[in-house]
Phi, psi and omega in degrees: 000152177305300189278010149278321223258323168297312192286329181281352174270338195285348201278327205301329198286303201306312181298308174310336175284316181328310185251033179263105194288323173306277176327027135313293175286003151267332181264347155301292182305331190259310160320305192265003158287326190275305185320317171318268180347316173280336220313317201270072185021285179313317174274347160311289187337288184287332173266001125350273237118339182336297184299008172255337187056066193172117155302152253211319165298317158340321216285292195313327159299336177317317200304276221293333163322290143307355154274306183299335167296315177293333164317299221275334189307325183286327140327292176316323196238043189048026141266099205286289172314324164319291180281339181301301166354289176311314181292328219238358152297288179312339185282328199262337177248006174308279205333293193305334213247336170281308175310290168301263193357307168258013144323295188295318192290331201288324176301013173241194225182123193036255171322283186302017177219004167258303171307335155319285172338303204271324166317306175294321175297311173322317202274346205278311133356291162308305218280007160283321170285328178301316161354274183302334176292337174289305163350289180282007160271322180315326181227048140105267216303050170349294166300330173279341158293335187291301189307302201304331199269017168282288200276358196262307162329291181307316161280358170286326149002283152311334189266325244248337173279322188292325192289309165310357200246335160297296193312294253220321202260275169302301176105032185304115159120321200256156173273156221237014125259039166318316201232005169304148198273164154345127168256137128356085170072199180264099178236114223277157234199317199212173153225152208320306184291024173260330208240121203249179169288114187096338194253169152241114159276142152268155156154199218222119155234109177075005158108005196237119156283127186208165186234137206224138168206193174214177181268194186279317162303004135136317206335135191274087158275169175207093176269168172283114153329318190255166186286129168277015189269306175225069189020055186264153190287125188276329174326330163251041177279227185225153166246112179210122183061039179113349202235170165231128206272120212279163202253335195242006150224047167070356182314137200236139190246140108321144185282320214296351185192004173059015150325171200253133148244006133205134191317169026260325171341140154260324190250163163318163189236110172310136192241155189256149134268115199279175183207157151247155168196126127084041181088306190260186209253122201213128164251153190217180183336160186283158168265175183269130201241000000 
């Protein structure tokens, strides 16, 4: 069928990107100039999305997506102000939506940080051509604006299947203790003197990775080991002020509930509930975070 055959040519163009190593030497230097440029725990936070507890990119993109699309319907039926209008709401908020996005690529890695790329070249592309189309509506030439937002569509399209193919293909975005299975009861993990005050302990429940400390008043946590943001181990993070810091883009957790206290993370870091008996550490199902 046409739409098998559509779907096996796009994985097959996505697996070539997946392995185009040469875009490397343009999508690395320009990932870790933007990564600096983020540098700063607060402005990580906001462009995640943390205070939403929601990447924050998905949101953004509708608008300039949905202007343009409402452009061409306003094209369709001769509203020409209407439409210069459409183009040019998407002209003004593409940065901010461009901005997160590429916030979210610098945190990726090989495959997912060369289709990121080709994702970005694509929209940076569309949104040159609506440029120009507002522009030349601006001065009269109605038609040929009209003509720039066809392939200025198309390619949005396009970044717009890759991007979706990060997400949904890749897990770019999604948390990534999502799909952990339950634990079972009361399941014993560790013993009690393995898990100290000042230390991060790994360990395993039930097929679930966790990480075990304790506060200074001995109290016992137990958060999901991997970061749900792009799934680093937290056992070899840091513990600083109540919290524990993911080692590999910095996210800060609370132990007591596993709240997000600085980014990039959006979601919560799931927790268990402890116990001690007869020397060892017996943790049972995540509680709800």
């Amino acid at each position: 069928m046409l739409i098998n055959r559509f779907g096996t040519l796009f994985e097959r163009l996505v697996r070539r990107i997946e392995t185009a190593e040469s875009l490397d030497a343009t999508a690395d230097p320009v990932a870790e100039r933007a990564g600096r440029l983020y540098g700063g725990p607060r402005v990580r936070s906001l462009l995640a999305g943390t205070p939403l507890s929601h990447p924050l990119h998905p949101l953004l993109i509708t608008v300039p997506i949905g202007s343009w699309a409402a452009a061409m319907v306003l094209d369709l039926v001769g509203n020409k102000s209407g439409a210069r209008t459409a183009i040019g709401v998407g002209l003004l908020t593409a940065p901010l939506a461009a901005a997160t996005g590429t916030h979210d690529w610098t945190s990726t890695v090989g495959g997912q940080r060369r289709v990121g790329w080709v994702h970005a070249l694509l929209n940076v592309s569309a949104i040159g051509l609506y440029a120009a189309s507002w522009m030349a509506r601006r001065r009269g030439h109605h038609r040929a604006g009209q003509l720039l937002t066809i392939p200025g569509f198309a390619l949005l399209g396009a970044s717009g299947s890759l991007g979706g193919h990060l997400s949904y293909a890749r897990g770019v975005g999604v948390d990534v203790t999502a799909f952990d299975p339950e634990v079972p009861g009361w399941v014993d993990v560790a013993a009690s003197t393995e898990v100290e005050h000042g230390r991060l302990t790994g360990a395993s429940a039930a097929g679930v990775e966790l990480v075990l400390t304790r506060d200074a008043d001995d109290t016992l946590h137990a958060l999901a080991d991997r970061c749900t943001h792009r799934g680093g181990p937290l056992h070899e993070g840091t513990l600083e002020d109540g919290c524990v810091r993911c080692p590999w883009h910095d996210s800060r957790f609370s132990l007591a509930d596993g709240s997000v206290v600085t980014g990039p993370a959006t979601r919560p870091q799931p927790v268990f509930e402890t116990r001690e008996e007869d020397g060892r550490v017996l943790v049972r199902h995540l509680a709800t975070g």
